[in-house]
C-alpha positions as CSV (number, residue, x, y, z in Angstrom):
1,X,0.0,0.0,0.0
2,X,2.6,2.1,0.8
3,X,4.4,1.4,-2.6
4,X,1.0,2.7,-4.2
5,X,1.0,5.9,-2.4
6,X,4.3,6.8,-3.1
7,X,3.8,6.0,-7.4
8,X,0.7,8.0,-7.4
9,X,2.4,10.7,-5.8
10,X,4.8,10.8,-8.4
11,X,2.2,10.6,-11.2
12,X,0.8,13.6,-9.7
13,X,3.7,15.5,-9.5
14,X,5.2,14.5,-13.3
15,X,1.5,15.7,-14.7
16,X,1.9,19.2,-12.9
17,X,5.5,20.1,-14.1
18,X,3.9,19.0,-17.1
19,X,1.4,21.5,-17.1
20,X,3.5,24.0,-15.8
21,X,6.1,23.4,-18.5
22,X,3.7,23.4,-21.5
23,X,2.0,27.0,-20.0
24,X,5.5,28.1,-20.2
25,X,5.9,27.3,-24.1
26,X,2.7,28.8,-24.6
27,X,3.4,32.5,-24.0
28,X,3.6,34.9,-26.8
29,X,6.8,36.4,-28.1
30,X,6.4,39.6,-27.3
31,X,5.8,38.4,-23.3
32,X,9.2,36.7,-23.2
33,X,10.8,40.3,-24.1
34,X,9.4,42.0,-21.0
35,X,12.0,42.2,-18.5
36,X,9.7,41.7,-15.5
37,X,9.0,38.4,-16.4
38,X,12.1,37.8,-18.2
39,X,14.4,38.7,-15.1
40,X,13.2,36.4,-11.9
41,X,13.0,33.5,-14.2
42,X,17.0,33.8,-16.1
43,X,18.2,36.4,-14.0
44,X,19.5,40.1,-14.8
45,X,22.1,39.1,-17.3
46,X,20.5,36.7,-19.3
47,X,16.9,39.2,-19.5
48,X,18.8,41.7,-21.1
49,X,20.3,39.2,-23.7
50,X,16.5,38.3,-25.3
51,X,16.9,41.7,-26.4
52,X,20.4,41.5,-28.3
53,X,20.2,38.6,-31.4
54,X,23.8,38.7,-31.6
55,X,26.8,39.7,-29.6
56,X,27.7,43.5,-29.9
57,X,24.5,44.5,-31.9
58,X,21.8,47.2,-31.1
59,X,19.8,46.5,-34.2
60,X,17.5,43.6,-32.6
61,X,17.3,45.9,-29.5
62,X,15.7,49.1,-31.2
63,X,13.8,47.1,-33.3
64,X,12.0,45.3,-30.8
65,X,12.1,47.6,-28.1
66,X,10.9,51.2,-29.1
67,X,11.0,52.5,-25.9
68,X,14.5,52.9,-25.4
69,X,15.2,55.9,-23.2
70,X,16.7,58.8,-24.9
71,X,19.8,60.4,-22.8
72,X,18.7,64.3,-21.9
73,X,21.1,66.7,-23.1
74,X,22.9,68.7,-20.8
75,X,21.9,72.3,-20.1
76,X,24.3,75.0,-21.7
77,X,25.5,76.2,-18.5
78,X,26.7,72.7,-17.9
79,X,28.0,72.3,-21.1
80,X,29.8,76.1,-21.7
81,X,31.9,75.2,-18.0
82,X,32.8,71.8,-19.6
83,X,34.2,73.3,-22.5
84,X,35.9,76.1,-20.9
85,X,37.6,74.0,-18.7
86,X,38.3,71.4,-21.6
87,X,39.9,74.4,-23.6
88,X,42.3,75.5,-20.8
89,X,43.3,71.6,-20.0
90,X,44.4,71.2,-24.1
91,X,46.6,74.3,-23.2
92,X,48.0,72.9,-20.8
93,X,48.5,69.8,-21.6
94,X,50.5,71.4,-24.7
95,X,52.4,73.6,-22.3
96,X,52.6,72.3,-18.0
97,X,54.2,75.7,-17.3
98,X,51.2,77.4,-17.8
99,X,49.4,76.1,-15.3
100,X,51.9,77.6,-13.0
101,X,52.0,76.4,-9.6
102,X,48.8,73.9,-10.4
103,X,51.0,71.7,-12.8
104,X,53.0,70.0,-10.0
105,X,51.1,67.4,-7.7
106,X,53.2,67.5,-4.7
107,X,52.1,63.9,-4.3
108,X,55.0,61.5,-5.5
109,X,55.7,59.5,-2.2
110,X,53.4,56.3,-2.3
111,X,53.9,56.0,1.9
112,X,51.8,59.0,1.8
113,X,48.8,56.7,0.7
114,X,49.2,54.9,4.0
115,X,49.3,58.3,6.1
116,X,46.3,59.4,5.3
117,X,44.5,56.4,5.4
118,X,44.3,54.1,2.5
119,X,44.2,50.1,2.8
120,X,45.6,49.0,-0.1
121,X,45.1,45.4,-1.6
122,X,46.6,44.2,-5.0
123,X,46.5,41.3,-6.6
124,X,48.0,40.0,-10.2
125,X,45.9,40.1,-13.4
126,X,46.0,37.5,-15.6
127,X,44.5,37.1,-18.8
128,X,42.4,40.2,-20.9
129,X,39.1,42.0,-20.7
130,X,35.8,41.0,-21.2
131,X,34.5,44.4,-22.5
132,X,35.1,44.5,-26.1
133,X,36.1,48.0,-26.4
134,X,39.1,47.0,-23.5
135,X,40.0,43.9,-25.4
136,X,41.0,45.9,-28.5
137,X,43.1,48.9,-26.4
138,X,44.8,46.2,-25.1
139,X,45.3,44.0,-27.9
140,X,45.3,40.0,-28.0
141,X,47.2,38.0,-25.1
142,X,49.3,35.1,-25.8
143,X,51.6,33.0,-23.8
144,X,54.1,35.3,-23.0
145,X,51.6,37.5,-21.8
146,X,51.2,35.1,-18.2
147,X,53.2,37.4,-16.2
148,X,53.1,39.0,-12.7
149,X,53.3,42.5,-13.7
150,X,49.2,43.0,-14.7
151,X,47.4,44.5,-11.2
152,X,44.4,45.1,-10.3
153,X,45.0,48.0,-7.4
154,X,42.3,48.8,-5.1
155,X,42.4,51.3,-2.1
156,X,39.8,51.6,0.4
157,X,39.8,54.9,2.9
158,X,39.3,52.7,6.0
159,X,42.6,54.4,8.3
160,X,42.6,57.6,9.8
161,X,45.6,60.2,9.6
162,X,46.1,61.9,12.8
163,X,44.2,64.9,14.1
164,X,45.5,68.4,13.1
165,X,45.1,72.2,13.2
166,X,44.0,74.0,10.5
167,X,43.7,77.7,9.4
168,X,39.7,78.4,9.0
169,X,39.0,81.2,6.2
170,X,38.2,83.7,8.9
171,X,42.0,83.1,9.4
172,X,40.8,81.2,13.1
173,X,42.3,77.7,13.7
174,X,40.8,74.4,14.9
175,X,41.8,70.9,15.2
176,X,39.8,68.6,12.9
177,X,40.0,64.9,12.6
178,X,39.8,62.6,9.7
179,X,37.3,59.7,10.1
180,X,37.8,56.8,7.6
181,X,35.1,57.8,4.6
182,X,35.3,54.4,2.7
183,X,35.9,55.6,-0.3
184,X,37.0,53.0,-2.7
185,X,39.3,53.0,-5.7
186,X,39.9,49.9,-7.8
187,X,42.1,50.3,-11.1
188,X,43.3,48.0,-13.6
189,X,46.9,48.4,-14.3
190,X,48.8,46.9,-17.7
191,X,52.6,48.4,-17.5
192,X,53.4,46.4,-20.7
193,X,50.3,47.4,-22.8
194,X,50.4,51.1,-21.7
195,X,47.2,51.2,-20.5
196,X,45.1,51.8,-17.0
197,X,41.0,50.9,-16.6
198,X,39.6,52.6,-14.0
199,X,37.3,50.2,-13.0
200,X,35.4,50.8,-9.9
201,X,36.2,54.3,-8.1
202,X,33.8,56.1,-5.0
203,X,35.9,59.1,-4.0
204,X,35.4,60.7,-0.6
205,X,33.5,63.6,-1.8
206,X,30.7,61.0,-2.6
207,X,30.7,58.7,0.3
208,X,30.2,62.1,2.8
209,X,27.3,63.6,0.6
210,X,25.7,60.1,0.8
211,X,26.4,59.3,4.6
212,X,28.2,56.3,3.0
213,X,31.5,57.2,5.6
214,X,32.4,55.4,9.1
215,X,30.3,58.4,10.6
216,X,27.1,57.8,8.6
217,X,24.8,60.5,9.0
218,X,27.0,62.1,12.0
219,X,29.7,63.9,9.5
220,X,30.2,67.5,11.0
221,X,31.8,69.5,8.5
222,X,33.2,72.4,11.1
223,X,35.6,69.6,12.9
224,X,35.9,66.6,9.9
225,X,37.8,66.4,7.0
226,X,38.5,64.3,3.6
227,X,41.7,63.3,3.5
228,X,44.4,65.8,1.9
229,X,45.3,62.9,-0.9
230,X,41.8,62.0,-2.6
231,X,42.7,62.7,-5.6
232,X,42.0,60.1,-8.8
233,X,45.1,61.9,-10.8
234,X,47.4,61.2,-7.4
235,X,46.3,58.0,-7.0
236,X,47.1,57.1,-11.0
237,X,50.0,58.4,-11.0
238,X,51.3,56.8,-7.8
239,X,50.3,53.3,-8.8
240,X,51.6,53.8,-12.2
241,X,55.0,55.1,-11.4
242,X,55.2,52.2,-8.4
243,X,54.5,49.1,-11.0
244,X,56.2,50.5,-14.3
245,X,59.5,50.4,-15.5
246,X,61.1,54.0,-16.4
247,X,60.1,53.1,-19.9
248,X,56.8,51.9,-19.3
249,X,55.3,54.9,-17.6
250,X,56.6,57.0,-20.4
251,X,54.7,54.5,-22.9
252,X,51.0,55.3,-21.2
253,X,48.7,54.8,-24.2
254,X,45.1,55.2,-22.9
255,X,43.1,55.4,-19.3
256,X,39.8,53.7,-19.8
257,X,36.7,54.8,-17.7
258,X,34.4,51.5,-17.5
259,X,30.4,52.0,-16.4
260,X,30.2,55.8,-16.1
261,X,27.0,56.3,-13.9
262,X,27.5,60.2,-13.5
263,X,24.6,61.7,-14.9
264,X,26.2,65.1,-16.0
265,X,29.2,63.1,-17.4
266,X,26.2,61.2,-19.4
267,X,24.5,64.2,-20.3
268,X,27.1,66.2,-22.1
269,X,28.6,62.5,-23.8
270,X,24.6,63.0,-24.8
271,X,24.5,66.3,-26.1
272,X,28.1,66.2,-28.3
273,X,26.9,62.5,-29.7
274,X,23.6,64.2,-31.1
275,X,25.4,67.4,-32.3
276,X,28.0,65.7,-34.0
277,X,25.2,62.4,-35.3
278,X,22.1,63.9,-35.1
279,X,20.7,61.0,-38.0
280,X,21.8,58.1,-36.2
281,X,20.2,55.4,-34.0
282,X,22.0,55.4,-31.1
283,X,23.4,59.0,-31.1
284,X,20.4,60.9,-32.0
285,X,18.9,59.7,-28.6
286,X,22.3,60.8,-26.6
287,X,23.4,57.4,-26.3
288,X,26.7,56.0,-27.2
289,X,26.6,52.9,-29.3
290,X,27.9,49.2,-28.8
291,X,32.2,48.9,-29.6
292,X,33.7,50.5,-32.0
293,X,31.7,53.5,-30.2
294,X,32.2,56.9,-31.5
295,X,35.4,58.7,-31.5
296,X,35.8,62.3,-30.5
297,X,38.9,64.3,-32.2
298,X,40.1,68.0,-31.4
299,X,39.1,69.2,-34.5
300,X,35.4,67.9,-33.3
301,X,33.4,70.2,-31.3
302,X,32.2,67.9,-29.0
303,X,36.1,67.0,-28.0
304,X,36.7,70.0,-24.9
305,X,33.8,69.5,-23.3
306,X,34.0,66.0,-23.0
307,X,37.7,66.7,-21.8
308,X,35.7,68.5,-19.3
309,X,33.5,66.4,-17.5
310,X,33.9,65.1,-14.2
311,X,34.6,61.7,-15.1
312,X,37.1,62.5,-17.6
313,X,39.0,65.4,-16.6
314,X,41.0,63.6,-14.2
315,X,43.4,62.3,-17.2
316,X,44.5,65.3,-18.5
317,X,45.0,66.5,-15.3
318,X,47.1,63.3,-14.8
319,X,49.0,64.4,-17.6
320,X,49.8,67.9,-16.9
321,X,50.8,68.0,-13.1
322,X,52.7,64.2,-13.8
323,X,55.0,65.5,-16.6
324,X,58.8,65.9,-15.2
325,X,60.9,64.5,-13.0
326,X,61.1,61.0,-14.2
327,X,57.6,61.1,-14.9
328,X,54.9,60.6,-18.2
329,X,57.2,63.1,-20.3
330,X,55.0,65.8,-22.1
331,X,51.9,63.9,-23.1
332,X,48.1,65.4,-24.5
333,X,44.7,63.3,-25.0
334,X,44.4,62.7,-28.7
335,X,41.3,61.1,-29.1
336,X,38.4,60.3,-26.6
337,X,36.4,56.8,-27.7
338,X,32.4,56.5,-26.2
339,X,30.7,53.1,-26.3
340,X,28.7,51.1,-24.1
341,X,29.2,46.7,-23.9
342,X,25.6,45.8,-24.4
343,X,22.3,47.9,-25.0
344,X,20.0,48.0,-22.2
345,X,16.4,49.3,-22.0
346,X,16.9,48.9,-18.2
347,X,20.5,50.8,-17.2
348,X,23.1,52.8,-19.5
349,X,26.4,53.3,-18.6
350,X,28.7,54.3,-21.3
351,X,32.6,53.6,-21.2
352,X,35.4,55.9,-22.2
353,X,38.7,55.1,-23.8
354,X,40.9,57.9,-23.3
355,X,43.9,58.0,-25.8
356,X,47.2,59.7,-25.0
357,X,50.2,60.5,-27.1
358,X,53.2,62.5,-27.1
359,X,52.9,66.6,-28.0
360,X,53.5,67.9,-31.2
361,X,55.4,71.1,-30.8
């Protein structure tokens, strides 16, 4: 008897996954593309592939889903301080004495990094990128390719330099402290390839507007302070002359910005694709297409103020207060590449490929 029980039970449950599966196979097309089903069932990754027939192409995806969200462009006051402040950085990047006292980063000791607080953690990178734009900067990897000097860097603000005085503007002094602010910078570096990708960078600024630090909500701006290095420029610069060779950090080819999620970053890369494509696909809605991307020149107008923006203005300013003494040599940004991995309807976050090269005089 018990036997009996226990097969009917099983007849019962093969008929319901039976049922269950043939429902499944019965639901239109045009259900299987909605995200809110498609995501619990396959998960985030595979959703957003229904909408992408083949690898790398955006055709299937504005086809079939019309509703793609066009970037806004951003406003002209936005846009006129990118581009004045892109303009200046092209000077002087083609001439670091101009900047006067601003073109020298007293930061060159990497102890310092320690000081004021940062934990750092490195490991060895092996093998390429997944992103396709990445994989081409780079180039292919073979065999002799497998060795240590590939890292991926990452600092987290989790120390505490000492309490100190400071003058106040009123010309008044007080001590402040400097409470760990878990900031996080994570960078890519390939010393033999030329080439850093800034992967996955939170800078203090950031963590204390969004009570992200050890303090949470409790920040008080009249006795607390970011630390004096916070700096992305710094931090590049220190990593890269710490793991290169005197002829590799001369060599710097490019600095890659992977998953840009600032929204006025996005929203001028928005307004100088659709000035400079206004009748294509992609571009005409402010968004930067799948790798090869589009590539901004100097001749372009759409070059200073993307030189401009915050997530992108750090590399020339690399460039410029990194020049002498054993440093990069006199380098300028030559050409600025936008291009996103895959097409979303759900999230857009466009990469940047930065490309440097030596100065023309």
């Amino acid at each position: 008897m018990a036997w009996s029980v226990s097969w009917f039970r099983h007849v019962i449950l093969a008929i319901l996954l039976l049922f269950a599966f043939s429902t499944a196979l019965s639901i239109p097309d045009e259900r299987l593309q909605g995200d809110a089903l498609a995501r619990p069932v396959l998960g985030r990754r595979h959703a957003l592939d229904l909408y992408t027939p083949e690898l790398n192409s955006t055709d299937g995806l504005l086809g079939r889903a019309p509703n793609i969200r066009p970037i806004p462009s951003a406003a002209d006051d936005v846009w006129n301080r990118a581009t004045d402040k892109g303009k200046l950085l092209e000077c002087w990047m083609k001439d670091p004495s101009a900047a006067g006292a601003l073109g020298t980063s007293k930061w060159n000791d990497y102890n310092a990094l320690k000081e004021w607080g940062w934990i750092e953690s490195t490991t060895t990178l092996y093998g390429g990128e997944r992103s396709p734009g990445f994989s081409d900067i780079l180039g292919p990897f073979g065999d002799d390719d497998w060795t240590n000097e590939n890292k991926v860097v990452k600092f987290e603000h989790k120390g505490q330099h000492p309490d100190q005085e400071v003058t106040q503007p009123d010309g008044s002094r007080r001590t402040v402290s400097y409470p760990p602010t878990n900031a996080v910078y994570e960078n890519k570096l390939y010393p033999g390839r030329g080439v850093i990708i800034a992967e996955w960078n939170w800078n203090p600024q950031v963590m204390i507007k969004d009570e992200q630090t050890s303090k949470g909500g409790d920040w008080d701006p009249d006795t607390m302070r970011q630390p004096d290095l916070f700096q992305m420029s710094d931090f590049w610069w220190l990593m890269w002359k710490k793991y290169t060779t005197s002829a590799q950090r001369s060599a710097l080819r490019a600095i890659a910005k992977h998953n840009i999620v600032n929204e006025p970053t996005q929203q001028v890369i928005a307004r100088a694709l659709k000035q400079q494509w206004p009748d294509e696909n992609e571009p005409s809605l402010g968004r930067a297409p799948v790798w090869p991307g589009k590539v901004f020149t100097p001749d372009m107008e759409g070059f200073a103020p993307l030189l401009g923006i915050n997530s992108i203005w750090g590399v020339p300013w690399f460039l410029i207060q990194h020049h002498g003494d054993g440093g990069l040599g006199r380098l300028e940004v030559k050409k600025i590449t936008v291009f996103v991995d895959t097409v979303s309807p759900v999230f857009y976050q466009p990469s940047a490929i930065v490309e440097v090269g030596a100065v023309e005089d």
